[in-house]
KEMARTI-269995 format. One record per residue (C-alpha): residue number from 1; residue in three letters; x, y negated, z. Coordinates in nm, 2 decimals. Each point is the difference from the previous one (the first is absolute). Layout:
- resi | resn | xx | yy | zz
- NUM | Ala | X | Y | Z
...
END
This chain:
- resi | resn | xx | yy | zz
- 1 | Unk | 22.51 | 18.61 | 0.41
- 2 | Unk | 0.04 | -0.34 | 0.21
- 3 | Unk | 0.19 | -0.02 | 0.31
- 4 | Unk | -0.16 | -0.19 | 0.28
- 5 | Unk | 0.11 | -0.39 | -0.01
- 6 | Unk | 0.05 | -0.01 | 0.40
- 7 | Unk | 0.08 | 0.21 | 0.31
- 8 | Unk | -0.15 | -0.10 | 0.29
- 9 | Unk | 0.22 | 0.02 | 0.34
- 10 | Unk | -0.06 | 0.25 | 0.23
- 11 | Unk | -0.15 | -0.20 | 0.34
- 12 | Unk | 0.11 | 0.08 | 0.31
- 13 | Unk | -0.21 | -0.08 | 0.32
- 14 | Unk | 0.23 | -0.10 | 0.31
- 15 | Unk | -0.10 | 0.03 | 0.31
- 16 | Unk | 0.09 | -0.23 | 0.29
- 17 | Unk | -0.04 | 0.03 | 0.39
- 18 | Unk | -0.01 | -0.24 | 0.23
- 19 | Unk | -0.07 | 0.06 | 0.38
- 20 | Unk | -0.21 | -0.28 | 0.11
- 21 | Unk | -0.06 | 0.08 | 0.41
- 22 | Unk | -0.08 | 0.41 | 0.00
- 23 | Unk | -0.11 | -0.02 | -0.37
- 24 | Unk | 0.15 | 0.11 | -0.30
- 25 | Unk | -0.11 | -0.16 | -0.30
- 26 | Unk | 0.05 | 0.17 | -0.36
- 27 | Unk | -0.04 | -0.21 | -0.32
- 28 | Unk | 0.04 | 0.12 | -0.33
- 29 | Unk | 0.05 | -0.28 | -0.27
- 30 | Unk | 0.13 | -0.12 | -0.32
- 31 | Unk | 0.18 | -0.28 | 0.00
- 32 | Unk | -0.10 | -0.20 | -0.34
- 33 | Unk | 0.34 | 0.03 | -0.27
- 34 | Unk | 0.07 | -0.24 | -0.27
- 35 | Unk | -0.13 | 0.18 | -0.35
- 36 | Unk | 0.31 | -0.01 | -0.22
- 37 | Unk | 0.01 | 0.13 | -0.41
- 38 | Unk | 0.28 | 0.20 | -0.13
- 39 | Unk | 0.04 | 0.05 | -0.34
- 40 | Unk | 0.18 | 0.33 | -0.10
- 41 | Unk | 0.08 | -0.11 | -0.38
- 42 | Unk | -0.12 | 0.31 | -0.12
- 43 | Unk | -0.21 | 0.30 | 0.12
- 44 | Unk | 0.09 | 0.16 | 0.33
- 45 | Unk | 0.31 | 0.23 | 0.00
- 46 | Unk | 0.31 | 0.11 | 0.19
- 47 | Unk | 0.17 | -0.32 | 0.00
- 48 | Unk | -0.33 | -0.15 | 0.17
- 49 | Unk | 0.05 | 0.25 | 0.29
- 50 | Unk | 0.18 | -0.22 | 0.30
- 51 | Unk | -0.30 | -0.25 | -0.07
- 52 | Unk | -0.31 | 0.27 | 0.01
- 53 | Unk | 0.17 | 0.11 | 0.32
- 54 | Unk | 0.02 | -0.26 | 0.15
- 55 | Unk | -0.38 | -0.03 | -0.06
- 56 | Unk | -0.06 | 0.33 | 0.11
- 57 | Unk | 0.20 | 0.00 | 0.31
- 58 | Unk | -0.10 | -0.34 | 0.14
- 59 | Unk | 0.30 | -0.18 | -0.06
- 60 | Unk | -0.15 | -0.31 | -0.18
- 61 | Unk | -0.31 | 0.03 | 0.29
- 62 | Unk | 0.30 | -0.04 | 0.28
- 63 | Unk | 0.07 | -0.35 | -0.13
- 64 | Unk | -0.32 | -0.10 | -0.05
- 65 | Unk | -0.04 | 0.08 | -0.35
- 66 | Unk | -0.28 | 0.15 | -0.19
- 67 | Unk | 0.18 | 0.09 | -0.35
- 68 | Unk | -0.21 | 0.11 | -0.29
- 69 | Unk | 0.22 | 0.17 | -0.29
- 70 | Unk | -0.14 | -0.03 | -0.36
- 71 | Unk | 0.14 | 0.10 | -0.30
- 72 | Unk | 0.17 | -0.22 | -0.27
- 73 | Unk | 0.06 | -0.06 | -0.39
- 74 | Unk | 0.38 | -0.05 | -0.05
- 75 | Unk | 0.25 | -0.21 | 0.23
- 76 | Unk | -0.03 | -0.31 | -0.20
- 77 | Unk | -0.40 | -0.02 | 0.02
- 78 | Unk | 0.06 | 0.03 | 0.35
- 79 | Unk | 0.21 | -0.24 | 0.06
- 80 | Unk | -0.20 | -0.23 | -0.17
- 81 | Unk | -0.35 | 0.07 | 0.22
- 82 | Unk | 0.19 | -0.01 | 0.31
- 83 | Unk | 0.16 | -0.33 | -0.10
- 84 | Unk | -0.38 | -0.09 | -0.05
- 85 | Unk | -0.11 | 0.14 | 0.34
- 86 | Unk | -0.19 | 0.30 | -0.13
- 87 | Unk | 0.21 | 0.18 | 0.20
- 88 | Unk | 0.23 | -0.05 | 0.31
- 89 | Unk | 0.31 | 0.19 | -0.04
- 90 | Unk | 0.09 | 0.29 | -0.31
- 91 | Unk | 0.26 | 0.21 | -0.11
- 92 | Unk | 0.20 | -0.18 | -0.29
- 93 | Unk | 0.35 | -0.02 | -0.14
- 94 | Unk | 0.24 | -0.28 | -0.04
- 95 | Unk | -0.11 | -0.07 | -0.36
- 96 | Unk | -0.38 | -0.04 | 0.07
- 97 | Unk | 0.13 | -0.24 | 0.26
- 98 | Unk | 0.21 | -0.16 | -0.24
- 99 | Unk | -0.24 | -0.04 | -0.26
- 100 | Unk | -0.25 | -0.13 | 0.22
- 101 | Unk | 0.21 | -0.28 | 0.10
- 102 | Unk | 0.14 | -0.06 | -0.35
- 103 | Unk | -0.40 | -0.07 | -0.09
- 104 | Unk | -0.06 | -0.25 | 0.32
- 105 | Unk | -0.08 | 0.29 | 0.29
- 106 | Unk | 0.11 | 0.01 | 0.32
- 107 | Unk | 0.04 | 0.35 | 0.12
- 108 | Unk | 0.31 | 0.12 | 0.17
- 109 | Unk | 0.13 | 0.38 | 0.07
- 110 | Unk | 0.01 | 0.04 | 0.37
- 111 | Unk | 0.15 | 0.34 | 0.07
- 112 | Unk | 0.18 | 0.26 | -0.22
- 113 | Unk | -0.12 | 0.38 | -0.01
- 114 | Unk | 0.17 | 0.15 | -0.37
- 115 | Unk | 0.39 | -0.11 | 0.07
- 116 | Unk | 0.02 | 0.12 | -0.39
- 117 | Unk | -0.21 | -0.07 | -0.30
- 118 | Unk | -0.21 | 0.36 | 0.01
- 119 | Unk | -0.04 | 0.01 | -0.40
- 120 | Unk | 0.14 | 0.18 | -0.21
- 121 | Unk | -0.01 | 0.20 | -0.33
- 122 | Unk | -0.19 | 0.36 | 0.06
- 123 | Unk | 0.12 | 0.23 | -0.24
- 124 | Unk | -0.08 | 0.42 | -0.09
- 125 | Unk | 0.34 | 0.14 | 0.07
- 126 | Unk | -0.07 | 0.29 | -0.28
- 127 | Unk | 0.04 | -0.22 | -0.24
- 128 | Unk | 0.24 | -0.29 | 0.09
- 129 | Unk | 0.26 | -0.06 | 0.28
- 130 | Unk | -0.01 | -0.34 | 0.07
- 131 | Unk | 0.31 | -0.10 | 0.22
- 132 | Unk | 0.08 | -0.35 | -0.07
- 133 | Unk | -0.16 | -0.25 | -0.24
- 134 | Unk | 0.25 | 0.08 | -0.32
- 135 | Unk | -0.22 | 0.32 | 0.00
- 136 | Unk | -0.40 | -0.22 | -0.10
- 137 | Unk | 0.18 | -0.14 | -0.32
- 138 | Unk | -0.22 | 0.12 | -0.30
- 139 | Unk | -0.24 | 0.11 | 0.26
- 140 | Unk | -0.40 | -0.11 | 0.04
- 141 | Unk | -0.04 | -0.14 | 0.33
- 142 | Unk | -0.42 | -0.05 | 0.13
- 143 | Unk | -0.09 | -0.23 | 0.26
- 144 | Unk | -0.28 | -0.20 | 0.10
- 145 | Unk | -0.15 | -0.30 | -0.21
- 146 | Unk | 0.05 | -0.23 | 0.31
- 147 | Unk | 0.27 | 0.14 | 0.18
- 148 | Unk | 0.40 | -0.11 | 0.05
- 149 | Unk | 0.13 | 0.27 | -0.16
- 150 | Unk | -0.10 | -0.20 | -0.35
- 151 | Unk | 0.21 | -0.31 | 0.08
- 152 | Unk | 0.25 | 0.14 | 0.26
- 153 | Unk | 0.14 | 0.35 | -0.20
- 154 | Unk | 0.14 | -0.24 | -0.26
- 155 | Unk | 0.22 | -0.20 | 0.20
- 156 | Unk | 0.07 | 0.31 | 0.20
- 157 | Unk | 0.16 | 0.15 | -0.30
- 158 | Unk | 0.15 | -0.25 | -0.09
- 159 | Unk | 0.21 | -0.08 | 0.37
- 160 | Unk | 0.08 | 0.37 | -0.07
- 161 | Unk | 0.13 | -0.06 | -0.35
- 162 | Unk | -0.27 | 0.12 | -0.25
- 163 | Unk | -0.20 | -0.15 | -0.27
- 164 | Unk | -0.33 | -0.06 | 0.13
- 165 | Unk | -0.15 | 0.07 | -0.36
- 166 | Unk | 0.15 | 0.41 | -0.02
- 167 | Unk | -0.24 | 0.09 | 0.26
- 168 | Unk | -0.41 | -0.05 | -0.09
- 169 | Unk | -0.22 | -0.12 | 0.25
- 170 | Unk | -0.36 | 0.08 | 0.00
- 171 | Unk | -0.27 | -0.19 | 0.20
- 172 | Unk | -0.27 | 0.28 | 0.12
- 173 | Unk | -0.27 | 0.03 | 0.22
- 174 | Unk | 0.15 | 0.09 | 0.34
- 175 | Unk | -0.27 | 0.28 | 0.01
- 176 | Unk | 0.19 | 0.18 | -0.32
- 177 | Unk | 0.32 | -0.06 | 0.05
- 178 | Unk | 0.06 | 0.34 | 0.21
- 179 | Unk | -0.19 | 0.21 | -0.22
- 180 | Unk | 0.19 | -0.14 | -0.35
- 181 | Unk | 0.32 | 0.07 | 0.17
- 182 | Unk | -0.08 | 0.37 | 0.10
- 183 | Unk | -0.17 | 0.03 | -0.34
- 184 | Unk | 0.34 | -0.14 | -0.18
- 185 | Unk | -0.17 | -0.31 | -0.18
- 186 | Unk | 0.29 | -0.19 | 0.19
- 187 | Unk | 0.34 | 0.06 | 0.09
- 188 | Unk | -0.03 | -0.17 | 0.37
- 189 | Unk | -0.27 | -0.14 | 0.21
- 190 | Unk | -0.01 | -0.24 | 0.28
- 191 | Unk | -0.05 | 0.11 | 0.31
- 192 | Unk | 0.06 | -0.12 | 0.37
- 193 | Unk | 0.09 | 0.18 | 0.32
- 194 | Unk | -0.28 | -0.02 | 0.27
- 195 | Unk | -0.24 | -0.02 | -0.29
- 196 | Unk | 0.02 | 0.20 | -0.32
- 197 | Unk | 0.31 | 0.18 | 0.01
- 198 | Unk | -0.18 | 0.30 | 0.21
- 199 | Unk | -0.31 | -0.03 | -0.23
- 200 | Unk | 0.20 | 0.04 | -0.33
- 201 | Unk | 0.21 | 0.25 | 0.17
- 202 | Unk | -0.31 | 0.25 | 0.11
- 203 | Unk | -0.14 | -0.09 | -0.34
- 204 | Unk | 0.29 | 0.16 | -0.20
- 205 | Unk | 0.03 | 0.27 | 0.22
- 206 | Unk | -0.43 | 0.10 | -0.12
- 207 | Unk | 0.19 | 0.04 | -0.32
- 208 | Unk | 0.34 | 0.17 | 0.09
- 209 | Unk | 0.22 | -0.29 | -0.03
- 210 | Unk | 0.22 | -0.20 | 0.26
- 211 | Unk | 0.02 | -0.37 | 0.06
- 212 | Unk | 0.30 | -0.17 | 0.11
- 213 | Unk | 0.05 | -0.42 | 0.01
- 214 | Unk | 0.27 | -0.21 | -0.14
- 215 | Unk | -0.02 | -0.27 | 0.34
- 216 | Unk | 0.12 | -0.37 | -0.20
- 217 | Unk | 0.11 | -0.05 | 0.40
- 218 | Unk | 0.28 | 0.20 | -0.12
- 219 | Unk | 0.14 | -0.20 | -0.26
- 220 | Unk | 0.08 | -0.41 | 0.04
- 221 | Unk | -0.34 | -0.02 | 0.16
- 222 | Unk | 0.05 | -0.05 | 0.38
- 223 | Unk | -0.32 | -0.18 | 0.06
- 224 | Unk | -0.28 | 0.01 | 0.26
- 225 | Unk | -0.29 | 0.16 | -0.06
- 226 | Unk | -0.35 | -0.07 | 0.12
- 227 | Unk | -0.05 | -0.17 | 0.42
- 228 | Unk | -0.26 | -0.19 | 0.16
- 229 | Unk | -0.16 | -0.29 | -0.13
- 230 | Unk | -0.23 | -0.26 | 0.07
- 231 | Unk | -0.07 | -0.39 | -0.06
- 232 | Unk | 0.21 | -0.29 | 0.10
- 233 | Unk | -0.36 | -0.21 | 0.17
- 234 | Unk | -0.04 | 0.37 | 0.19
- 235 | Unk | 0.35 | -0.04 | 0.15
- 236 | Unk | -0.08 | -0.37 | 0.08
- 237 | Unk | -0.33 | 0.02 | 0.13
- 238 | Unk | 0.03 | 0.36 | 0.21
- 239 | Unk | 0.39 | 0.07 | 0.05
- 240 | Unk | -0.10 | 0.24 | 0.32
- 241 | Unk | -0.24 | 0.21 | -0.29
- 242 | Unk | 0.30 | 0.10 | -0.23
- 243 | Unk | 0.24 | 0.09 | 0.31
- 244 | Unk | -0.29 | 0.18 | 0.20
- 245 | Unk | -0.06 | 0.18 | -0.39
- 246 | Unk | 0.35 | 0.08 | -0.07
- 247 | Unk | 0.07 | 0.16 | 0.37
- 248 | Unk | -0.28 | 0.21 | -0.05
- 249 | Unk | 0.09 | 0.11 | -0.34
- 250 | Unk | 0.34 | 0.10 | 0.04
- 251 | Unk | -0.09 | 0.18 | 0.33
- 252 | Unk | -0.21 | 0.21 | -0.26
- 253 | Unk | 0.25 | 0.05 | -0.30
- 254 | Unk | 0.24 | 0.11 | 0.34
- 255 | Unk | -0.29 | 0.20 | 0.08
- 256 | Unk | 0.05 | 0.14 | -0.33
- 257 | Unk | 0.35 | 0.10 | -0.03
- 258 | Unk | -0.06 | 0.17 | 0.33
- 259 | Unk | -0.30 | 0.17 | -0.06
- 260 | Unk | -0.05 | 0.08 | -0.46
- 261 | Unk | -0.19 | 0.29 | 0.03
- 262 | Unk | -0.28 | -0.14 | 0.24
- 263 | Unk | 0.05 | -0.32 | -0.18
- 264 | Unk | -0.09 | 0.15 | -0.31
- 265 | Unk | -0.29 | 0.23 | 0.14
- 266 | Unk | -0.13 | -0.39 | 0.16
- 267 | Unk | 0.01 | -0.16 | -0.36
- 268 | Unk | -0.18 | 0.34 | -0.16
- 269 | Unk | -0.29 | -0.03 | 0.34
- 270 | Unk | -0.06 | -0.40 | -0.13
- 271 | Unk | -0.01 | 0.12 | -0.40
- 272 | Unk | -0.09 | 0.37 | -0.05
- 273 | Unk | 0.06 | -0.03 | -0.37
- 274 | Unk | 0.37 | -0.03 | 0.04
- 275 | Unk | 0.20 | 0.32 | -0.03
- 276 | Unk | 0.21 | 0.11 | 0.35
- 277 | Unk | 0.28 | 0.13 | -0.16
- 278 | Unk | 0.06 | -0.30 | -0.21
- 279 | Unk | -0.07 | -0.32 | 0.23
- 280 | Unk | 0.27 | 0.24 | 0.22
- 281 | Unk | 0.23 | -0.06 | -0.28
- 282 | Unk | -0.08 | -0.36 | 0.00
- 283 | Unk | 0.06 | -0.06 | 0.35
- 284 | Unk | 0.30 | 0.18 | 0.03
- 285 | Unk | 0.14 | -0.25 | -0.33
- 286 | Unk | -0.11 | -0.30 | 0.20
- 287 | Unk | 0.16 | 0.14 | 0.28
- 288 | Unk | 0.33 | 0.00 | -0.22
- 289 | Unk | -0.04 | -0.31 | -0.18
- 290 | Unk | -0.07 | -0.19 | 0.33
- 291 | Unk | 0.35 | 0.12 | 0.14
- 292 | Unk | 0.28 | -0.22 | -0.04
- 293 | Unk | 0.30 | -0.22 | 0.18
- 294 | Unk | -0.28 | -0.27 | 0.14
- 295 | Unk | -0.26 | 0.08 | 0.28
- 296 | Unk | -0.37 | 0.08 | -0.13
- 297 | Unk | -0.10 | -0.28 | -0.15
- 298 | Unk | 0.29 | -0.24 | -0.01
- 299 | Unk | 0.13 | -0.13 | -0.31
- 300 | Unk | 0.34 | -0.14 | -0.13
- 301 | Unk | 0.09 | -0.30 | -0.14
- 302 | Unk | 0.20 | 0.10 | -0.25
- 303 | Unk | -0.20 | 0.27 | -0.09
- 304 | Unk | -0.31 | -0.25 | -0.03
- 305 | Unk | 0.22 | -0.18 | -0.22
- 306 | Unk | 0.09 | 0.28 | -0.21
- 307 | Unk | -0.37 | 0.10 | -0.05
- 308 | Unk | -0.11 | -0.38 | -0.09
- 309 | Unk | 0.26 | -0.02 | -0.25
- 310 | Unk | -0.02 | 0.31 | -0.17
- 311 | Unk | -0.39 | -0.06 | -0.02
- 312 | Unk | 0.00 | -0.33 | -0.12
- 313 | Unk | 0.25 | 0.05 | -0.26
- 314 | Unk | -0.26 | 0.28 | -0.13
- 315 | Unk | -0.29 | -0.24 | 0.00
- 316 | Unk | 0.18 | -0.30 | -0.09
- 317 | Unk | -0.10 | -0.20 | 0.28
- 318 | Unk | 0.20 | -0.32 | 0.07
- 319 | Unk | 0.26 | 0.06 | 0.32
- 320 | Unk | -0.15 | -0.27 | 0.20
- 321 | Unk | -0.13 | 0.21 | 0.30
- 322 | Unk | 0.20 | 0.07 | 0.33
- 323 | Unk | 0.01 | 0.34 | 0.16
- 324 | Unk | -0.15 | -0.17 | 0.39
- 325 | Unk | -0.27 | -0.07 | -0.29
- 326 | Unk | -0.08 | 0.39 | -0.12
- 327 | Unk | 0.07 | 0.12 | 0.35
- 328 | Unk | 0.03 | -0.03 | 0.36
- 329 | Unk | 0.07 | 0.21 | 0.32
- 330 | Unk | -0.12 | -0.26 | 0.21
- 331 | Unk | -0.34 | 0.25 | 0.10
- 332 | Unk | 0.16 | 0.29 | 0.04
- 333 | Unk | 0.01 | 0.18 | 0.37
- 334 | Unk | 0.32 | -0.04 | 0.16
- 335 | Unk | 0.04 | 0.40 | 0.07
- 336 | Unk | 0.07 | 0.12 | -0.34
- 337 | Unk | 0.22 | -0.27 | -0.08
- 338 | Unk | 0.35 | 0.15 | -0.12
- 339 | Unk | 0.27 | 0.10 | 0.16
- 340 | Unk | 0.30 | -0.24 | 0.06
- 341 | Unk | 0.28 | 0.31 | 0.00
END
């Protein structure tokens, strides 16, 4: 089944009167909004919610925007067609950045949403307890072909003092990974909160198991997880574009931590195929993983400069790049900067 590539905003018509002698003039119109692209990285979902909202409520329309959400393939794909101008801003994490850079782009994270890497290891708690990495040795691990997990779990062992060679790591299909794991062909399975967590989790419960996650957040892996991209020549050419964008998005991820049960029932209206109950689960994990010491959307230095180095140890990329080069707060509204106490 297919989800639908864009939601449309809902228009409002305003009407305006002006008294001109002993008339009273009423016009209703629609003041033309510049069409922006927003890639979600993958297909729409709980952590996607403050931006569908802020479709659906109007936000983007109040400041002139008329934002068209489409779904994407992977972070690092992403960050590659909106370095290309395929699309204006996405939904990316440091390392796309990173690696986009390392290979001659020029995209830059503008705003923060995860304040912790969301992955983790998914596991069936009737048959391991998984509380702390010593526990995967001579375990099978599955992840995606093309995802982190094959290049970062390694050195993530290793910063926690295990061989990366006693634990296996399997590159699957992202669309078997859940189902091996309840059906025991592997040990643990990558997952990610706002995305597949809830989906494994109501998938082992069709066959009388339970799901918890081993979060790598937990263990010498304090890095940022995914934020708001888009491309150096957009920040150049239409600075006003990515601050009008980000003031409406964060007004709708606010939205959303006031509001996760309507948000939820909003992203289910724009994709009927999704289940309620489990973009509700999502939502209320990006609500979590969007809480931390800074104000929405606001990034730390040092933290930035954990999260390059980590990553580019992993990849072996050279340490040439600067953090005002992966990030800046330079676009983000002024009212949900952090508190100075």
């Amino acid at each position: 089944m297919q989800l639908a590539n864009k939601i449309s905003p809902l228009r409002t018509c305003r009407f305006v009167g002006a008294i001109v002698g002993s008339l009273l003039i009423a016009a209703c119109s629609e003041s033309p909004s510049e069409q922006i692209t927003f890639n979600m990285s993958w297909l729409p979902q709980g952590s996607m919610s403050g931006v569908i909202v802020a479709i659906d409520q109007g936000f983007y329309e109040d400041v002139g925007l008329d934002v068209e959400a489409v779904r994407g393939f992977g972070g690092i794909r992403t960050a590659n067609e909106i370095d290309q101008r395929m699309f204006d801003f996405g939904y990316v994490d440091a390392l796309a950045v990173i690696l986009n850079r390392n290979n001659g782009g020029r995209t830059r994270l503008i705003g923060g949403i995860n304040e912790r890497w969301p992955a983790g290891l998914c596991y069936v708690t009737e048959r391991h307890q998984l509380t702390e990495p010593r526990d995967l040795v001579g375990l099978t691990v599955g992840g995606g072909q093309n995802s982190p997990i094959q290049v970062i779990v390694p050195l993530w062992l290793e910063r926690n003092g295990i061989e990366a060679d006693s634990v296996e790591l399997l590159q699957l299909a992202p669309s078997i990974i859940a189902g091996s794991l309840v059906e025991g062909t592997i040990d643990a399975g990558e997952c990610w909160l706002g995305n597949s967590v809830a989906v494994f989790q109501s998938r082992a419960a069709e066959a009388g198991l339970t799901i918890d996650l081993l979060e790598y957040g937990n263990f010498n892996f304090d890095v940022y997880g995914n934020g708001v991209i888009t491309s150096e020549q957009l920040l150049e050419e239409s600075p006003d574009v990515a601050r009008r964008f980000l003031e409406a998005t964060y007004r709708g991820y606010d939205w959303v931590r006031e509001n996760p049960e309507e948000a939820a029932e909003i992203v289910t209206q724009h994709y009927p195929v999704l289940d309620l109950d489990i973009t509700l689960q999502q939502v209320h994990e990006i609500i979590d993983l969007m809480t931390g010491p800074a104000g929405l959307g606001w990034l730390d230095d040092e933290k930035v400069a954990r999260t390059m180095n980590f990553l580019m140890a992993a990849y072996d990329v050279e340490d040439t790049m600067t953090v005002d080069e992966i990030y800046t707060t330079e676009f983000l509204p002024s009212s949900s900067a952090p508190s100075e106490d």
